[in-house]
C-alpha positions in Angstrom: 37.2 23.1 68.3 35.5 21.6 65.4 35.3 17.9 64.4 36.8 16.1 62.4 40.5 17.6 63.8 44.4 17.2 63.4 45.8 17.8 66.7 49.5 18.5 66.8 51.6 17.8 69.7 54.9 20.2 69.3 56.2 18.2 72.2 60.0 19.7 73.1 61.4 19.5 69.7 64.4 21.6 69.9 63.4 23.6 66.4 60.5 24.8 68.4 61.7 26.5 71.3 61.4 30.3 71.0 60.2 31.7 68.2 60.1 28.1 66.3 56.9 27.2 67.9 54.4 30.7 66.9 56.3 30.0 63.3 55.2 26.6 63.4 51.7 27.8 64.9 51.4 30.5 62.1 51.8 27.8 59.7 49.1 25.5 61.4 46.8 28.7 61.2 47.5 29.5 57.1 46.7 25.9 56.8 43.4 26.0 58.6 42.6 29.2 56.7 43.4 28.0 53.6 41.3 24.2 53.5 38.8 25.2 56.0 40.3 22.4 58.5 40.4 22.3 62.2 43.8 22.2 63.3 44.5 22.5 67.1 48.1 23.2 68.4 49.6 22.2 71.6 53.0 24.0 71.9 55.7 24.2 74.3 54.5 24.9 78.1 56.6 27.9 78.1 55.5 29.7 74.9 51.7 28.4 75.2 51.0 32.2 76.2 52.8 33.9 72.8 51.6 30.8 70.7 48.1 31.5 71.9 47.8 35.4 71.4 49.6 35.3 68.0 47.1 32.4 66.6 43.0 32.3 66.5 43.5 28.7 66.0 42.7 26.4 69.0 45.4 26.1 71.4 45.9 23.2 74.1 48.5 22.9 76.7 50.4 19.8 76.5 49.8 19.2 80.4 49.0 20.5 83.6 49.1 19.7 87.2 47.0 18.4 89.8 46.7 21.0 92.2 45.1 21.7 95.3 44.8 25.6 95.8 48.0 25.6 98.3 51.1 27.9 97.1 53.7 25.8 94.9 56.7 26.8 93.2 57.3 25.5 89.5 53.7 23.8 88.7 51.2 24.3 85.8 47.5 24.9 87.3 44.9 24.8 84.9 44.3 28.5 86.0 47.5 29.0 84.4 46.7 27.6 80.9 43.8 29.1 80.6 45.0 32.9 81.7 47.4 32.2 79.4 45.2 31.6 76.3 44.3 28.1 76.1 41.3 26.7 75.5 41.8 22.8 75.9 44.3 20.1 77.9 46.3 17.1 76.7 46.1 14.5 79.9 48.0 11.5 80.3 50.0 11.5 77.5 52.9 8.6 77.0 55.3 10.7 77.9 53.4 11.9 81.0 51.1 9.4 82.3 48.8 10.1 85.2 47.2 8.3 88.0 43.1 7.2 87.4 42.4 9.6 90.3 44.8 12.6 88.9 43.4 12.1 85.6 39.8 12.1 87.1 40.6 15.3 89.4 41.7 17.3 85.6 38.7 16.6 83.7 36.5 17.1 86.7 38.2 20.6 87.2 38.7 21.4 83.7 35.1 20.9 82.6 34.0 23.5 85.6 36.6 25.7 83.8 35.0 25.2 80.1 38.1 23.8 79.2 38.2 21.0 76.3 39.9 17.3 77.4 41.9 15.0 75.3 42.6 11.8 77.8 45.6 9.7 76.1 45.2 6.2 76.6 47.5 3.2 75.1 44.5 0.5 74.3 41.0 -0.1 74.4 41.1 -1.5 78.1 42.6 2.3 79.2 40.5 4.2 76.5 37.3 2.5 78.5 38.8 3.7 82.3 39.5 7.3 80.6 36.1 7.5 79.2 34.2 6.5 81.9 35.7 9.7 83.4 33.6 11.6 80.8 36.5 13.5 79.1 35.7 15.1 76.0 37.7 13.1 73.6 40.1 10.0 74.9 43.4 9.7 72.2 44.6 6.2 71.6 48.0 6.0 70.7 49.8 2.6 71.1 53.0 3.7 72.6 55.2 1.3 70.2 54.2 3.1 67.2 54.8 6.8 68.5 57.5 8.9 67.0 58.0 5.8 64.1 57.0 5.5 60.2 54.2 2.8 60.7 50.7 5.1 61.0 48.8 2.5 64.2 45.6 3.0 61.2 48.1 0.4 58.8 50.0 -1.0 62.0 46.9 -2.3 64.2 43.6 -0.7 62.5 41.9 -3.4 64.7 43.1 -1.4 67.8 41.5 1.6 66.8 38.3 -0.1 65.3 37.6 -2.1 68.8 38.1 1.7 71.1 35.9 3.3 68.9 33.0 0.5 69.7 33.8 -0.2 73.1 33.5 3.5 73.7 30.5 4.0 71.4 28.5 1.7 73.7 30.1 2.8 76.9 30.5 6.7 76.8 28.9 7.6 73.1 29.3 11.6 74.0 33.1 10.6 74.2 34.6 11.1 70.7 38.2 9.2 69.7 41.3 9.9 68.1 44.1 8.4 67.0 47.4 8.6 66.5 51.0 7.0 66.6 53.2 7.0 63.3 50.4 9.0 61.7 52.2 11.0 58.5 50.1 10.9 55.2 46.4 12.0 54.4 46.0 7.9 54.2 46.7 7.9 57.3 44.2 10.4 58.3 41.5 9.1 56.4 41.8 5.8 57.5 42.0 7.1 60.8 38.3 8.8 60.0 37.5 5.5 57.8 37.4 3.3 61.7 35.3 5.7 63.1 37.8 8.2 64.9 37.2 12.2 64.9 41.3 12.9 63.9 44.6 12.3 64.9 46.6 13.5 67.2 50.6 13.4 65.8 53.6 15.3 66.4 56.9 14.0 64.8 55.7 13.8 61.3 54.4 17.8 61.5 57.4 19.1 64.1 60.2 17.4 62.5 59.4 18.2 58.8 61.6 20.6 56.5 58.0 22.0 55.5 55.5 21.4 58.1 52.9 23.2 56.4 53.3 21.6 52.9 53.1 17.8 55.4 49.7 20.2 57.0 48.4 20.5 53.8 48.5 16.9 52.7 47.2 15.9 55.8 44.4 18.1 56.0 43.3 16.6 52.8 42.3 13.2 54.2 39.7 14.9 56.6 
């Protein structure tokens, strides 16, 4: 994965169950050919194996498990996600938060795996825990702002500006990103303008009638 980066989140959007998400992926891909941008996508849990063998894009699972080598039924092992083609993990998302020590266990694990981490944190006190951890990148992404119109760069740029120093001086091989209500290529480049590596977003992309026309835009503001 190369920096500066758009991460998108397909989440469970129901237009990309089935073949919606390699569509959507495909599009991602064209995009990433066509400006020379890094674009990572983190599709469904259950098509993260057909997303990721018909892409050469990054691909990320959108979580994973905690597990201890005993035989489960139903969980996602890192294992798993990387059999299955991907080559980085979103942890502690919003809409799956983790404890410190599960979120520790992952990024410990992960790393022996040569597997990339994006830690999701909701404000610089969290971004410090997670980078202390020594993930790869931490994600801030006030909760509030998620899923709305308000990018958190024109909502609370302070937010963003005070996790990029706090982490700077505390973990500087930590990089940041942003996110929440991200949708334009302002928004991006103000996002790279307080000191972040790219955004992670999902809604803006997912839910558009032409996600890759909304991909190019974006990409411009890297």
């Amino acid at each position: 994965m190369e920096l500066p980066v758009i991460i998108l989140n397909f989440k469970t959007y129901p237009c990309v169950d089935g073949e919606g998400a390699l569509e959507l992926a495909r599009a991602c891909e064209e995009v990433a050919r066509e400006t020379g941008k890094s674009i990572v996508v983190c599709p469904p849990m259950v098509e993260l194996s057909r997303v990721a063998a018909g892409v050469s894009i990054p691909v990320f699972a959108q979580n994973v498990d905690v597990w201890d080598g005993s035989v489960t039924t139903g969980s996602t092992t890192l294992s798993a996600v990387k059999a299955a083609g991907a080559s980085g993990i979103l942890i502690n998302h919003s809409e799956s938060r983790r404890k410190l020590s599960d979120i520790e266990a992952l990024i410990r694990k992960a790393r022996e795996m040569g597997l990339t981490t994006i830690v999701c944190s909701n404000n610089v006190e969290t971004s410090r825990a997670a980078a202390v951890m020594g993930p790869d990148l931490v994600a801030m992404e006030p909760p509030e702002l998620i899923g709305g119109d308000i990018s958190v760069t024109t909502a609370d740029p302070g937010i963003v500006k005070d996790t990029v120093e706090a982490l700077s001086r505390i973990a500087p091989d930590v990089k940041v990103l942003t996110g929440a209500g991200v949708k334009t290529r302002e928004d991006v480049s103000m996002a790279l303008k307080l000191g972040t590596c790219g955004v992670l977003l999902a809604s803006g992309v997912v839910k558009a009638r032409d996600p890759k026309g909304v991909l190019l835009s974006l990409a411009q503001g890297l």
